[in-house]
C-alpha positions in Angstrom: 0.0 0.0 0.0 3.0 2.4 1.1 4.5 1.4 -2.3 1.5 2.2 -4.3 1.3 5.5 -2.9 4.9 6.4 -3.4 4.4 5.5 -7.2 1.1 8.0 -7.3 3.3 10.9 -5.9 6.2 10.5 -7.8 3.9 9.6 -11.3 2.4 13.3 -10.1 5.6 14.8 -9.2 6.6 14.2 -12.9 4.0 15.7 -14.5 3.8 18.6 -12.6 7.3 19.1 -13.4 6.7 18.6 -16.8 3.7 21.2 -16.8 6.1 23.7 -14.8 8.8 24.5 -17.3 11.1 27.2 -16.9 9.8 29.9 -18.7 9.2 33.6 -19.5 6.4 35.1 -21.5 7.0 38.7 -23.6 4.4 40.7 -25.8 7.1 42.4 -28.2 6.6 44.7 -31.3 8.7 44.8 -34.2 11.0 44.2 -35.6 10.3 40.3 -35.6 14.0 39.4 -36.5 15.3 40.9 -33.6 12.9 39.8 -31.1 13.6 36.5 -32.3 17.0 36.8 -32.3 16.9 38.0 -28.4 14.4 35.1 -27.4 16.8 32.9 -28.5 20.0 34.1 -27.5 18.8 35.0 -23.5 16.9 31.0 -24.2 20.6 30.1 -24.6 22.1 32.0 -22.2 19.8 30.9 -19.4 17.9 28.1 -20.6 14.4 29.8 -19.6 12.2 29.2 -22.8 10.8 32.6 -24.1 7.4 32.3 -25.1 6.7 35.2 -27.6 3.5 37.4 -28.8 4.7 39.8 -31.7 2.3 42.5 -32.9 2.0 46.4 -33.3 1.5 48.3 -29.8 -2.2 48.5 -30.3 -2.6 44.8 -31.2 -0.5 44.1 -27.9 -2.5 46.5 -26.0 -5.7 44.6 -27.0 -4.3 41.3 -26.3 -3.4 42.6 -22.3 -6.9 43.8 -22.3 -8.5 40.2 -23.4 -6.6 38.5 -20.7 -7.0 40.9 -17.4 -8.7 38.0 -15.9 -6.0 35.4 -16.7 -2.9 37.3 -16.6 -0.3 35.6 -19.3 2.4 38.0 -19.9 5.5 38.3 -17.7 7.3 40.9 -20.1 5.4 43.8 -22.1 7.7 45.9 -24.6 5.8 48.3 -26.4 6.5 50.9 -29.3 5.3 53.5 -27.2 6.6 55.6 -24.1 3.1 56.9 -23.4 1.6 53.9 -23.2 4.1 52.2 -20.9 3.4 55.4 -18.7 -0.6 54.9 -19.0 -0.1 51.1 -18.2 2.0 52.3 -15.2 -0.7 54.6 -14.4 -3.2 52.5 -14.1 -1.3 50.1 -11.4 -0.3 47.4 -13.9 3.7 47.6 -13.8 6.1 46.3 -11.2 9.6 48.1 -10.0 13.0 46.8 -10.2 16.2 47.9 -10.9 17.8 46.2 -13.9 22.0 45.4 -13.0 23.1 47.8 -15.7 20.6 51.1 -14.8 23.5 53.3 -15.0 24.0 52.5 -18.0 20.9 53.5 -19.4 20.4 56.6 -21.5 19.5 59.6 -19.5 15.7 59.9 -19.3 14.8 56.9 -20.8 13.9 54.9 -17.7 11.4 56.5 -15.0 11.9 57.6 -11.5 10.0 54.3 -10.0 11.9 51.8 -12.1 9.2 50.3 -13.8 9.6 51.9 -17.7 13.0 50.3 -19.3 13.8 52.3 -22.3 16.0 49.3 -24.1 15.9 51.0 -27.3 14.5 53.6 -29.0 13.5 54.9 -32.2 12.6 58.0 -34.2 10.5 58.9 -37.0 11.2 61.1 -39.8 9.9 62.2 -43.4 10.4 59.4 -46.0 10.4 59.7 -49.4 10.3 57.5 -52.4 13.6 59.1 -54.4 12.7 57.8 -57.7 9.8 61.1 -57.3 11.4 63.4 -55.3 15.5 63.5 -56.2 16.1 65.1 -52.8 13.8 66.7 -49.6 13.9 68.4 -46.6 10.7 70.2 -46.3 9.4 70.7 -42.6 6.2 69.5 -41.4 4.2 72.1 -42.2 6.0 73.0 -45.2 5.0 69.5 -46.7 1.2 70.8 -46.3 2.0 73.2 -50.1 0.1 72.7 -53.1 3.3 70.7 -54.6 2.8 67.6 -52.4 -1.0 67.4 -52.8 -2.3 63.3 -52.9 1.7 62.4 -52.1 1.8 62.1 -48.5 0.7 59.7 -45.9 0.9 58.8 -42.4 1.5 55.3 -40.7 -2.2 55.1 -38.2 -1.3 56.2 -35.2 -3.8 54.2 -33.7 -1.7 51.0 -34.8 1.8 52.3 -34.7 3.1 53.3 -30.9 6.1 55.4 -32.6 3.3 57.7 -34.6 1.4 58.2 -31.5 3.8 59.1 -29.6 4.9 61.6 -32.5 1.3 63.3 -33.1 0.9 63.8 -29.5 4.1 65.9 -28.8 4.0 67.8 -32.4 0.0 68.9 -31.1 1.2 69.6 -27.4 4.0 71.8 -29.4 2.2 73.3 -32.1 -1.5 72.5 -32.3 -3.7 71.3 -34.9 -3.1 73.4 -37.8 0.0 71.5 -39.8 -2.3 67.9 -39.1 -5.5 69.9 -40.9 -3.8 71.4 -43.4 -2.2 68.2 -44.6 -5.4 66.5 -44.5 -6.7 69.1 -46.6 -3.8 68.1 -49.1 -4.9 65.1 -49.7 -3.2 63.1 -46.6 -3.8 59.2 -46.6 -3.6 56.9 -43.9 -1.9 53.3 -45.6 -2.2 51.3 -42.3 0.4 50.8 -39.6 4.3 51.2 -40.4 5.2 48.6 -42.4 1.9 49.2 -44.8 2.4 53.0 -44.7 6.3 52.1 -45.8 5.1 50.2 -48.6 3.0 52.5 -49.7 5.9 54.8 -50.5 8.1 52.1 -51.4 5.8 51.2 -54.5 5.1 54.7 -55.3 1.7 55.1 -54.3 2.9 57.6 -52.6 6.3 60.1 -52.9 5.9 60.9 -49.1 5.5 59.0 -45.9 5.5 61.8 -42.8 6.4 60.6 -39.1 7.7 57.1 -40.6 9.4 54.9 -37.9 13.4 55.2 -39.1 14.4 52.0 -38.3 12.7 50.3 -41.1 13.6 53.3 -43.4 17.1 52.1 -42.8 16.6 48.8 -43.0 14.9 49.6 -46.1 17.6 51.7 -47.9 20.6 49.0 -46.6 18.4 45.9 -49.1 18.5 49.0 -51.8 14.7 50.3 -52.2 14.8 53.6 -53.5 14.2 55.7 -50.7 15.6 57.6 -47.9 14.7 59.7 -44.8 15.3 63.0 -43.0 14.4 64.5 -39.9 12.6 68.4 -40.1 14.5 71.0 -38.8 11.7 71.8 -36.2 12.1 68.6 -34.6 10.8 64.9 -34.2 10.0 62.7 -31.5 12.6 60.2 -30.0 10.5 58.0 -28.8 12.4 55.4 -26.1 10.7 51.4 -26.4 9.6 50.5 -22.4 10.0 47.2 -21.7 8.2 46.2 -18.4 7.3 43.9 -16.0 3.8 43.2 -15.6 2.7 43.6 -11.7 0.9 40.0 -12.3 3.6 38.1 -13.9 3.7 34.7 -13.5 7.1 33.9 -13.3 8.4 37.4 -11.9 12.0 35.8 -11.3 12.2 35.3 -14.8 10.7 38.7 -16.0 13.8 40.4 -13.8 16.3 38.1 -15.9 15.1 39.6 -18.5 14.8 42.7 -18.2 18.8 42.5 -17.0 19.2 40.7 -20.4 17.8 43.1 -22.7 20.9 45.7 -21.3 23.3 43.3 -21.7 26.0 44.1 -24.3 24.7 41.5 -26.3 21.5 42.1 -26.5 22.0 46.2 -27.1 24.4 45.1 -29.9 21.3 43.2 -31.5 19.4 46.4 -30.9 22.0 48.2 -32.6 21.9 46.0 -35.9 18.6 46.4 -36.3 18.8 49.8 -36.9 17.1 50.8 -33.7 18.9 53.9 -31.0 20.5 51.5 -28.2 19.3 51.7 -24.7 22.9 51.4 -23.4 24.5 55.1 -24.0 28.1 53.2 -24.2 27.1 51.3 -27.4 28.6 52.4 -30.6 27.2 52.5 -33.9 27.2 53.5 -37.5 24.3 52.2 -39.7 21.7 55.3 -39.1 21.7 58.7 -37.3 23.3 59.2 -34.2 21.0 60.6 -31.1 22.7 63.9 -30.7 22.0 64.2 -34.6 18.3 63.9 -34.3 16.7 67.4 -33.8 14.2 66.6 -30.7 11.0 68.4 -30.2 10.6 69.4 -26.0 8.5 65.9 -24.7 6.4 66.5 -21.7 5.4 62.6 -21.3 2.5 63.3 -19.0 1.0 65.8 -21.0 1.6 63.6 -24.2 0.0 60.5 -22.6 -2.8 62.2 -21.7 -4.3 63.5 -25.0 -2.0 60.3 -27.4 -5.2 57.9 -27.7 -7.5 60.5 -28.6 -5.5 63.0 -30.9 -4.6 59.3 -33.2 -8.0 59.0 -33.5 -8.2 62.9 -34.5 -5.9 62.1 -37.1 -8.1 59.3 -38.7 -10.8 61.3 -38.5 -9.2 64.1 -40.4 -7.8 62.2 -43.6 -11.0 60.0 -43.7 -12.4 59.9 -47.3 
């Protein structure tokens, strides 16, 4: 009898252990190459198997919505500072302090260690070079007669770097740039890589606030475009990655976190043509940060008006 029941808990010791692998689960946004690339690496380096959900900010977003009464993610990295902020607002994120914070560009991790700005990208004006030889218009500039039907934007609502953007050029300038581009014809394609595509193929000559990372990435397999930053000034717009307040497998989460500001990992970053979180990392594939021209951020302010000025901007180039 003894014996029998020494089998039963042993036969259930081995499947629980089965069922309680070592594990970590992250909600990243693109690029997929390098999130697959740094799943597999720190899966390598630790031997905790990363479970993966890849999608644009809003599409992650939605997903963390869907499952607020099963919690699933350990890891959220999103395209978008304001809505890391707005997740920690609403009591979602937990603190820590990763082993390499000072390391960490200035600003681009918050006062209660719970936003991680690992990389960071920017947008810029694209253009299509086989229909304009060379540009360097300023935002509102692109709103003249000469650009009517050849612009569009990525949908803010889809794309956390475009969000990000419309809500610090409003809080800096208003409405009027926005209106009067709409006015000139301004389309919205989809999120980045379908508003890329757009001018990629010509549909259009003109993509405005385009993420830069796939504009590089773009120009380095030889499509015919390129990319500048107005004079006036973009958006940097730092990637948070944090750890959900109801993670799972918390332990893991921390690892992770430590591994994404690793020299490894921030050379990945690097490579794929995205601004390292680390300020010691070098690199030579795209603009430097001190040569982006910033526009003044106030986060708070940004955050609260992002979701509701991307939907202004769908309103205002619907057809």
């Amino acid at each position: 009898m003894k014996k029998g029941i020494f089998v039963l808990i042993l036969a259930l010791a081995i499947v629980s252990s089965a069922f309680s692998a070592d594990v970590v689960t992250v909600y990243m946004p693109s690029p997929a190459g390098l999130a697959n690339k740094l799943a597999a690496d720190f899966e390598e380096k630790t031997g905790i198997e990363v479970q993966t959900f890849q999608g644009t900010t809003g599409e992650i977003l939605a997903r963390l919505e869907t499952e607020k009464a099963n919690p699933v993610a350990d890891v959220v990295i999103l395209a978008s500072w304001s809505d890391g902020l707005a997740l920690k607002n609403e009591g979602e994120l937990a603190s820590y302090v990763p082993k390499e914070r000072d390391k960490i560009v200035e600003g681009w991790i918050d006062d209660d260690n719970m936003l991680f700005g690992y990389s960071a990208s920017a947008v810029g004006v694209i253009y299509n070079t086989l229909i304009w030889e060379n540009l360097d218009a300023d935002w509102n500039e692109l709103a003249d007669s000469m650009y009517k039907d050849d612009i569009a934007i990525p949908d803010p609502e889809l794309s956390g770097a475009c969000k990000d953007f419309v809500a610090g050029f409003v809080t800096n300038f208003g409405w009027d740039t926005f209106t009067a581009l709409a006015e000139n014809g301004m389309i919205v394609p989809g999120a980045n890589r379908a508003a890329l595509d757009a001018v990629t193929t010509g549909e259009v000559g003109i993509l405005i606030a385009g993420v830069d990372y796939n504009a590089y990435s773009s120009m380095a397999a030889g499509e015919p475009i390129s990319i500048y930053y107005p004079a006036s000034g973009t958006v940097v717009n730092p990637r948070p990655a944090m750890i959900m307040k109801t993670a799972p497998e918390k332990e893991n989460a921390e690892a992770f976190i430590d591994y994404l500001f690793s020299p490894e990992a921030q050379q990945m970053v690097a490579d794929a043509y995205l601004l390292p979180g680390r300020s010691d990392v070098e690199y030579d594939n795209r603009a430097t940060l001190a040569e982006i021209p910033q526009l003044p951020t106030n986060w708070d302010e940004m955050m609260s008006i992002s979701s509701s000025a991307s939907a202004k901007i769908n309103e205002l180039c619907e057809r």
